[in-house]
C-alpha positions in Angstrom: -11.3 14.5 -22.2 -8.4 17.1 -21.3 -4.7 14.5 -20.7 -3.4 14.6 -17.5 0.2 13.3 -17.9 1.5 10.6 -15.3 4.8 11.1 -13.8 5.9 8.6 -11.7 8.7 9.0 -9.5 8.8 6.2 -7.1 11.7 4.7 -8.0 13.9 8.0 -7.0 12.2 10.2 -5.0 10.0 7.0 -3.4 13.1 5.4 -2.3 13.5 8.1 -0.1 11.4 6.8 2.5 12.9 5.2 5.4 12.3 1.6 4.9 13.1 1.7 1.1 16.1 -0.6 -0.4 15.3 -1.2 -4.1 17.8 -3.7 -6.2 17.9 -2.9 -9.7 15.9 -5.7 -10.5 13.4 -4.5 -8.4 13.5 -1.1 -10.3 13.3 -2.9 -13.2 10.3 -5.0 -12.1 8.2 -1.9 -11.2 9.5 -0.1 -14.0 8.0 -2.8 -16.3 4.4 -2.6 -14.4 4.4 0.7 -14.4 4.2 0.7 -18.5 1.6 -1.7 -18.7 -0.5 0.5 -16.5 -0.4 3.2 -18.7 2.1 5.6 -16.5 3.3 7.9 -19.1 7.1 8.7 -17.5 9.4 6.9 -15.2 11.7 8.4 -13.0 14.1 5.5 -12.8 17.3 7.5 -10.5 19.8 10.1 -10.5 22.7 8.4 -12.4 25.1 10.6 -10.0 24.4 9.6 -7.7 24.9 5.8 -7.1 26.6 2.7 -8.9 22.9 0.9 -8.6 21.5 3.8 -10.2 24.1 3.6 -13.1 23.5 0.0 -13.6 19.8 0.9 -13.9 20.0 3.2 -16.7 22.4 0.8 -18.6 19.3 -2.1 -18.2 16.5 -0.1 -18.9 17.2 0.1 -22.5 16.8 -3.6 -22.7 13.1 -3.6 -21.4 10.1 -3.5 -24.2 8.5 -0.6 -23.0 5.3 0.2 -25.0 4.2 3.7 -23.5 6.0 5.0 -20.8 9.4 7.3 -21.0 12.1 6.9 -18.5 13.5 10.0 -17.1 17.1 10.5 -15.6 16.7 13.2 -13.2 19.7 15.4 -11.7 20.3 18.6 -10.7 21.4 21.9 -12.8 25.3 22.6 -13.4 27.9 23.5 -11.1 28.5 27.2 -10.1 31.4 28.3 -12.6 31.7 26.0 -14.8 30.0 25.5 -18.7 27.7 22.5 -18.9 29.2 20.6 -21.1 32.4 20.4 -18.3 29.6 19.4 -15.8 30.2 15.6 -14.2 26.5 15.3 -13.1 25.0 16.2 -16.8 27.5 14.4 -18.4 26.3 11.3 -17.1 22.4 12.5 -17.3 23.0 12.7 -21.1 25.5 9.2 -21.1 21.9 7.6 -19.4 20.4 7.9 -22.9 17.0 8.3 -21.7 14.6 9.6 -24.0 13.8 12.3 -21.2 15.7 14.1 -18.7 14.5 16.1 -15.5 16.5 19.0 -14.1 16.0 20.1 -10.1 16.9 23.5 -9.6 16.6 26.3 -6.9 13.6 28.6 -6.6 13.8 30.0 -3.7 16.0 32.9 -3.3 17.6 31.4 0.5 18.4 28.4 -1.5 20.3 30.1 -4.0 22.0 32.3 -1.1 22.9 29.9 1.4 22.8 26.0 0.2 24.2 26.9 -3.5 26.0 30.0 -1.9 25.6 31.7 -5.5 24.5 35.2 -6.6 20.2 35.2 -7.8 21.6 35.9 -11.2 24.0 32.8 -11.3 21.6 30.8 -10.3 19.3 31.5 -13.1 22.3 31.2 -15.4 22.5 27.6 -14.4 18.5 27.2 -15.3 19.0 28.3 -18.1 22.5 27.3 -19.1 21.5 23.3 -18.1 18.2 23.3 -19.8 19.7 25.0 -23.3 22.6 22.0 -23.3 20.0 19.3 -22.3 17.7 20.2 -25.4 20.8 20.6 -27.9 21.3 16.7 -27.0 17.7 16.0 -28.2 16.5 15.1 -24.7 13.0 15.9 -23.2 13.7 18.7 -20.6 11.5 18.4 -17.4 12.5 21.4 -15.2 11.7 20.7 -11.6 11.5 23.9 -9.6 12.3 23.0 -6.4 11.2 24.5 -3.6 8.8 26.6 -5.7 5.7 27.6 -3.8 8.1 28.9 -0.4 10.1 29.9 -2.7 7.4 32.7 -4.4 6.0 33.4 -0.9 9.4 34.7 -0.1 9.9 36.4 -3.5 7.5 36.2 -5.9 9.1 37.7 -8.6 12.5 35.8 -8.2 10.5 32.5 -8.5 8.9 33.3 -11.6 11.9 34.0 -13.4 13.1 30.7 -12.3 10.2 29.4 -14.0 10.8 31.3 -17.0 14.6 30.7 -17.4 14.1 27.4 -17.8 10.9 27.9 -20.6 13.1 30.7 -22.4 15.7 28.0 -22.5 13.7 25.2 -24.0 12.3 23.0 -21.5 9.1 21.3 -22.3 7.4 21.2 -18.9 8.2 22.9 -15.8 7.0 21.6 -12.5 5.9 23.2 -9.8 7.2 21.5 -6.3 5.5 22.0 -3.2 9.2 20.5 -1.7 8.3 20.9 2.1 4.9 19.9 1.8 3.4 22.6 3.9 1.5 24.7 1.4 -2.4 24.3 1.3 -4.7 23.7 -1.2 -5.9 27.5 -2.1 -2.4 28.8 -1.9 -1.2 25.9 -4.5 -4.2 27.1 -7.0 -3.2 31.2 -6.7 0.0 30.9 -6.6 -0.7 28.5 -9.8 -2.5 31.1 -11.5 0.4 33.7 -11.6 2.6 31.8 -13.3 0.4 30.8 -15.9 0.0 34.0 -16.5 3.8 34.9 -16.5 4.9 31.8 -18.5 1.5 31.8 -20.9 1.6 29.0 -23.3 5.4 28.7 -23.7 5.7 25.3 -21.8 3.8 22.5 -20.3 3.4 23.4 -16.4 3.5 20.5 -14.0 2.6 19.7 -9.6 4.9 17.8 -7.6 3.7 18.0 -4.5 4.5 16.6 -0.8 2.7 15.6 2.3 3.9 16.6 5.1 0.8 18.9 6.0 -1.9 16.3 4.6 -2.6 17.9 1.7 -0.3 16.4 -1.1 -3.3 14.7 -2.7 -5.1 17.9 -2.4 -2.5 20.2 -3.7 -1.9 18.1 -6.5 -5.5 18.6 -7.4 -5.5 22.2 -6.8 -2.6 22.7 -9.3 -4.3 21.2 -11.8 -7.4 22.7 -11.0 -5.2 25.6 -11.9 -3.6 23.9 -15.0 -0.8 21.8 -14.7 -1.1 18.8 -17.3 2.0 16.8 -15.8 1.2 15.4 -12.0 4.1 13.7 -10.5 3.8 11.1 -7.5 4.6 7.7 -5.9 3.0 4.4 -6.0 1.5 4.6 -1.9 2.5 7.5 -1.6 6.4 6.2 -1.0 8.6 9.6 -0.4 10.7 11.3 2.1 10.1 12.6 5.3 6.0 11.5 5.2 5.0 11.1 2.0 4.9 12.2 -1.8 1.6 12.8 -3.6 -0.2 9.5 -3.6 -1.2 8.0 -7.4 -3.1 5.2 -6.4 -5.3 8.4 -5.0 -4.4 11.1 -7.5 -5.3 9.0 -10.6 -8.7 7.9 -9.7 -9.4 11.2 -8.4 -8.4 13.2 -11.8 -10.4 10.5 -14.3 -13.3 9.1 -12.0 -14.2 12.6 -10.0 -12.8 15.1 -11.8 -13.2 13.8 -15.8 -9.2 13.9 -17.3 -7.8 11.3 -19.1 -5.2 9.5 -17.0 -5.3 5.9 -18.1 -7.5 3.4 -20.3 -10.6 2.4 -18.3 -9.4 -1.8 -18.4 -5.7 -0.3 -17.0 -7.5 1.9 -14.0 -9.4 -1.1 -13.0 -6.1 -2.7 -12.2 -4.6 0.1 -9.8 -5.1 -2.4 -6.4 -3.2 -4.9 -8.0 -0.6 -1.8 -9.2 -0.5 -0.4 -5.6 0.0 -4.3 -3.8 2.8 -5.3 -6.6 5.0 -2.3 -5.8 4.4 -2.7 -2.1 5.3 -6.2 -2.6 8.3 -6.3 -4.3 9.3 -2.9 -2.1 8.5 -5.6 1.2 6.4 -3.0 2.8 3.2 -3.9 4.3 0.5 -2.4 2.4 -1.5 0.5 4.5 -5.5 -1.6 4.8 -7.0 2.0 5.0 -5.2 3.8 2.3 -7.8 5.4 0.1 -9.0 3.0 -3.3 -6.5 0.5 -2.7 -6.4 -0.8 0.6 -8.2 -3.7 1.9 -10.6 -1.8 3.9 -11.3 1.3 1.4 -14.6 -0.5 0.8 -15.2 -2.3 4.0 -18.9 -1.8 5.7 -18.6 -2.9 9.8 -21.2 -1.1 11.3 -24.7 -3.1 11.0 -26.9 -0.1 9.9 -24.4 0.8 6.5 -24.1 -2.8 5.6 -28.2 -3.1 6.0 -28.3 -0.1 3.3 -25.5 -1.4 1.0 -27.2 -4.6 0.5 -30.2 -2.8 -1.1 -28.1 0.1 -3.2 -24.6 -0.1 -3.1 -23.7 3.5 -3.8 -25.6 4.2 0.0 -22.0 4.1 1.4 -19.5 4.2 -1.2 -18.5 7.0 -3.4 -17.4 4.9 -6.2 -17.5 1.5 -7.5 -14.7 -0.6 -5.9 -14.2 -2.3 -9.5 -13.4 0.6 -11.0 -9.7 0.4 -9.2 -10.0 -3.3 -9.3 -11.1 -3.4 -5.6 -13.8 -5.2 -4.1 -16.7 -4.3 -1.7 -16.5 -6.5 1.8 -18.7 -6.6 5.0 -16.8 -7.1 8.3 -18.0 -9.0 11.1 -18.0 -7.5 14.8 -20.3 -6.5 17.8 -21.4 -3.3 15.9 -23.0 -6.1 12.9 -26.4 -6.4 12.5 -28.0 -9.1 10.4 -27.2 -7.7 7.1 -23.2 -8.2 8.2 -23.9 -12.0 8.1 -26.0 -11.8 5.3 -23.6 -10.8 3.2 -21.1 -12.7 5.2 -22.8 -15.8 4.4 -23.7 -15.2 0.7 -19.6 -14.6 0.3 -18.9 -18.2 2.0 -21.4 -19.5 -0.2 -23.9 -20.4 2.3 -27.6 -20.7 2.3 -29.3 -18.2 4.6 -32.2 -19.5 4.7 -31.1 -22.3 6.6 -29.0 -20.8 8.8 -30.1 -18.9 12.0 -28.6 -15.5 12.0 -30.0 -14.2 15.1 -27.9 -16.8 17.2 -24.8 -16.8 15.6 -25.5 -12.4 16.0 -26.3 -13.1 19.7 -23.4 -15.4 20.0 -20.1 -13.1 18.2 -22.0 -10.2 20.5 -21.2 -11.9 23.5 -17.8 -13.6 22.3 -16.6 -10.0 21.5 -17.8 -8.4 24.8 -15.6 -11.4 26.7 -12.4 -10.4 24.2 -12.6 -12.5 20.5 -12.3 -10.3 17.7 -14.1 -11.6 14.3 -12.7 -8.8 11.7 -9.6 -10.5 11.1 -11.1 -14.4 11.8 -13.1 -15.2 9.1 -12.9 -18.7 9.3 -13.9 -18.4 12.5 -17.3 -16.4 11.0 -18.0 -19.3 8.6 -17.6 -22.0 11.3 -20.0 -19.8 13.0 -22.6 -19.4 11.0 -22.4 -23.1 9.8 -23.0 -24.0 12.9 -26.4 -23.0 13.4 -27.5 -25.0 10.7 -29.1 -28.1 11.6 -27.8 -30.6 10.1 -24.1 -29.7 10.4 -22.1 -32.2 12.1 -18.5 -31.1 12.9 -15.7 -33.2 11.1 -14.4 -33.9 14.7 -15.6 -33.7 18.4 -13.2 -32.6 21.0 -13.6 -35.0 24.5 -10.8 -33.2 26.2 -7.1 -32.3 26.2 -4.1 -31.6 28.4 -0.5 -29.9 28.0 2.5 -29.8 30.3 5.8 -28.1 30.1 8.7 -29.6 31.8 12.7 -28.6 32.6 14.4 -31.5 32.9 18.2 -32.6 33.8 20.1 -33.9 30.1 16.5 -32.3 28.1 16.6 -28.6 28.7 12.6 -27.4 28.1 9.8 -29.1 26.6 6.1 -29.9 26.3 3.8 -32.8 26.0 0.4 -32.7 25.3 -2.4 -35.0 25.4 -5.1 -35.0 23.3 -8.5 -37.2 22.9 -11.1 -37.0 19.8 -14.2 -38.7 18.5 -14.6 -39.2 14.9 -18.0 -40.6 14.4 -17.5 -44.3 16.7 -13.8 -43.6 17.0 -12.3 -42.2 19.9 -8.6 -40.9 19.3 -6.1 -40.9 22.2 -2.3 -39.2 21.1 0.3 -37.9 23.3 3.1 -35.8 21.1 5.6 -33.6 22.1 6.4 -30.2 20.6 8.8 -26.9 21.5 6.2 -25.2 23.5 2.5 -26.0 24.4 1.0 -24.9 21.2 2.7 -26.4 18.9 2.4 -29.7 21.4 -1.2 -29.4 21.1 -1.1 -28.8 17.4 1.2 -31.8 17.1 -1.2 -34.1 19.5 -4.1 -33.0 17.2 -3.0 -33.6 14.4 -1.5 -37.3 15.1 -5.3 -37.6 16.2 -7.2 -36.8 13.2 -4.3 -37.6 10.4 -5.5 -41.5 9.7 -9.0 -40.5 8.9 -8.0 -37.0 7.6 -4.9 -37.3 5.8 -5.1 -33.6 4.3 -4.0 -32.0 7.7 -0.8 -33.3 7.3 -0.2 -30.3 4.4 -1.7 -27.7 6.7 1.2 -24.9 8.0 0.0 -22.6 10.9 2.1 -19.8 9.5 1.2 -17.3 12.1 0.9 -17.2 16.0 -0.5 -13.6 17.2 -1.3 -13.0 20.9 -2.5 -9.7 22.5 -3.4 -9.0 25.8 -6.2 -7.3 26.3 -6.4 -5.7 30.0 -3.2 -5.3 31.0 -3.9 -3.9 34.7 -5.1 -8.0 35.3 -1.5 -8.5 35.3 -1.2 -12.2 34.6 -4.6 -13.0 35.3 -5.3 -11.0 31.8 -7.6 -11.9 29.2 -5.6 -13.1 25.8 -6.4 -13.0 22.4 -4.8 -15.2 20.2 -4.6 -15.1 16.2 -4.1 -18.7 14.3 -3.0 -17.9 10.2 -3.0 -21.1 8.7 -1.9 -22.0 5.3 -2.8 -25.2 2.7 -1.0 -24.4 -0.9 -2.7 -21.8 -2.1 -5.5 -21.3 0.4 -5.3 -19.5 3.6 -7.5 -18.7 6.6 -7.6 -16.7 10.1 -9.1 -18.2 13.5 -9.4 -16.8 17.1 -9.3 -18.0 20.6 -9.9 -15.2 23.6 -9.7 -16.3 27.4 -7.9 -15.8 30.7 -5.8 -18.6 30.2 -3.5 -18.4 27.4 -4.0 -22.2 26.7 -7.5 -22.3 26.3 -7.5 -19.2 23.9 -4.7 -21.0 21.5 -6.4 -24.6 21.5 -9.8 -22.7 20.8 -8.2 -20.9 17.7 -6.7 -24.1 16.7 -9.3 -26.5 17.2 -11.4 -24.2 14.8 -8.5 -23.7 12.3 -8.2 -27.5 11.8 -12.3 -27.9 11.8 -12.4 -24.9 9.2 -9.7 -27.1 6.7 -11.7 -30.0 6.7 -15.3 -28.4 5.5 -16.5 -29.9 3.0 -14.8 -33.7 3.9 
């Protein structure tokens, strides 16, 4: 199997993104996981640019890296001036990284009016930058930026770009699609020429954007072409829209297209890869980002999940456990029985003793009148375990009240009132609480916490409400999401009605039912 070297830049160029604030011990962090995975360099910051960046590159050294190379990346010399006299190289060198990555103009307007130097000056920094860079025993990673505009304005000028930099030494050059709005065929032509211009004199690398949607499909068009170095982002993470994604460029190259990227064992952990970074970056993670996100392999309509549960590979174009992913079914009104089959073999549950065809009936009706199940799985369970027949619920509800109240010397609050049955025993609590919700929560629990003492380590750790036709005005149907949370264990319910009330008590009645299965 060809290598397809890994260049991972989201650590500069990712932090880019609006949204983005890094500490160096988050760099570090992802730094560290991006070695175990097997990503062969690093792009840890442009030590000019910032003191964090600086501080970086002075910790780096310390980490036991055991395959990947960290690269300091900054931009060619200064018009005028010899390299060695150059602030920004001086301190690319004074990084000590075992590789270095230059950014320099290739586009003829760039040279004219952001550099404001002459097409022949500008190539004498290439070359001048690259040359110094090598005689310190670096790596030299040329980044031609601005490349593929850059050759559709002047073809010829954007070559020798290219080849200043490989007469001068540098082991790879990269070809960057820097505006992102080249497309795929162009990226594999324009690729073609300057293999044939530079020959085998260098490594030739993709660094592509997404601004037009097509940074995943560039990249794979320049190496299509024959670039052995692809450089992206963890998500995707870049500027403006996006950089190249790796968590869809890697399994891409090694699963569809045959290179060698990583080990097999490393691939299958690219979901946990892809949530770490987003993690420690505290970005939500996209749910329908290709291979990684939660839904990437997530069958809702009835007829798919029907043909998945006799052959897999009827709806899915890889394994999910080859990127450490995992197949899922999603409950809604488009299921059909397979949904709950598979729903129920995931909560454990017997289907043979369960009836399917109500509990279908039932979320088919539920949705039309506003619940939503794909994000309420608890709900599901409680559900579907309800239609066997010999379930008896931990609790029964007799009835409930819950009034708010302004008053003189008190400011605002609510009471709510609450009565159970627990086999022979009838509960009857009053508690008070900041709001009617979490007055009914507090009633409940008072209730049920002498015969079940585990609710008292329950958190409801989320409160989502969404109205659903707005043109009712206040006589609009609500939807309320209840995330609850018990150590390590944690679980979604729903409540849908006109009255806001009824919709939260109904999300919460099941939430508390749902931690005390199995008591």
């Amino acid at each position: 199997m060809t290598k397809i070297f890994l260049y991972d830049t989201t650590l500069r160029d990712g932090t880019q993104r609006e949204g983005i604030s890094l500490s160096v011990d988050d760099k570090l962090k992802i730094t560290q996981k991006l070695d175990e995975f097997g990503i062969d360099y690093v792009e840890g910051g442009w030590p000019g640019s910032n003191p964090k960046d600086v501080e970086y590159f002075q910790r780096v050294a310390s980490l036991d890296l055991k395959h990947t190379k960290v690269a300091a990346f900054g931009s060619t010399r200064r018009k005028g001036i010899r390299p060695e006299e150059d602030a920004n190289l001086k301190l690319l060198i004074e990084a000590n990284t075992p590789a270095v990555t230059l950014v320099g103009k290739s586009w003829d307007l760039h040279a004219r009016d952001v550099l404001e130097v002459s097409l022949e000056e500008n190539l004498a920094m290439i070359g001048d930058s690259v040359a110094y860079c090598k005689s310190q025993n670096r790596e030299v990673i040329f980044d031609a930026e601005h490349f593929f505009d850059g050759y559709k304005a002047n073809p010829e000028y954007a070559i020798a770009t290219v080849k200043a930099a490989a007469v001068n030494g540098a082991d790879s050059v990269v070809l960057c699609d820097t505006n992102g709005g080249s497309l795929p065929w162009e990226i594999e032509e324009i690729f073609g020429e300057v293999q044939t211009a530079v020959g085998n004199q260098t490594q030739i690398g993709i660094h592509t954007h997404d601004d037009g949607e097509c940074g995943v499909a560039n990249a794979l068009a320049g190496v299509r072409a024959g670039a052995m170095q692809v450089q992206g982002t963890i998500n995707g993470y870049g500027e403006r829209v996006a950089n190249a994604n790796l968590c869809s460029l890697i399994p891409d190259l090694q699963l569809k297209m045959g290179f060698d990227c990583v080990p097999p064992e490393k691939l299958a952990t690219l979901t946990e890869l892809s949530r770490y970074v987003a993690e420690v970056a505290n970005l939500d993670l996209d749910d329908h980002q290709p291979f990684v996100g939660a839904s990437a392999f997530a069958h809702k309509g009835g007829i798919h999940v029907a043909a998945m549960l006799k052959n897999p590979l009827s709806y899915q174009h890889i394994e999910p456990e080859l990127v450490g992913n995992q197949q899922r079914s999603v409950v809604s009104e488009l299921s059909g029985r397979g949904n709950l089959v598979d729903k129920a073999h995931q909560f454990g549950l017997n289907t043979e003793s369960l009836d399917l065809r109500k509990a279908l009936e039932q979320i088919k009706v539920l949705e039309s009148q506003g619940f939503t199940f794909e994000g309420a799985e608890a709900s599901v369970e409680l559900m579907l375990r309800r239609t066997h027949p010999a379930y008896v619920p931990p609790f029964e509800v007799i009835d409930y009240s819950v009034s708010v109240h302004q008053r003189r010397g008190r400011g605002l609050n609510a009471e709510a009132i609450v009565k159970v049955r627990v086999g022979p025993k009838r509960m009857h609590t009053v508690a008070e609480g900041n709001g009617p919700v979490n007055a009914l929560d507090a009633a409940l629990r008072k209730a049920l916490v002498d015969v079940y003492p585990q609710l008292g380590s329950i958190k409801l750790v989320d409160y989502k409400v969404r109205i659903l036709d707005g043109e009712n005005a206040t006589a609009a149907t609500t939807r309320v999401l209840i995330d609850t949370r018990q150590g390590n264990k944690s679980w979604s319910t729903v409540g849908a009605s006109a009255n806001i009330i009824e919709a939260s008590w109904q999300a919460l009645a099941d939430s508390m039912e749902y931690a005390l299965l199995g008591n």
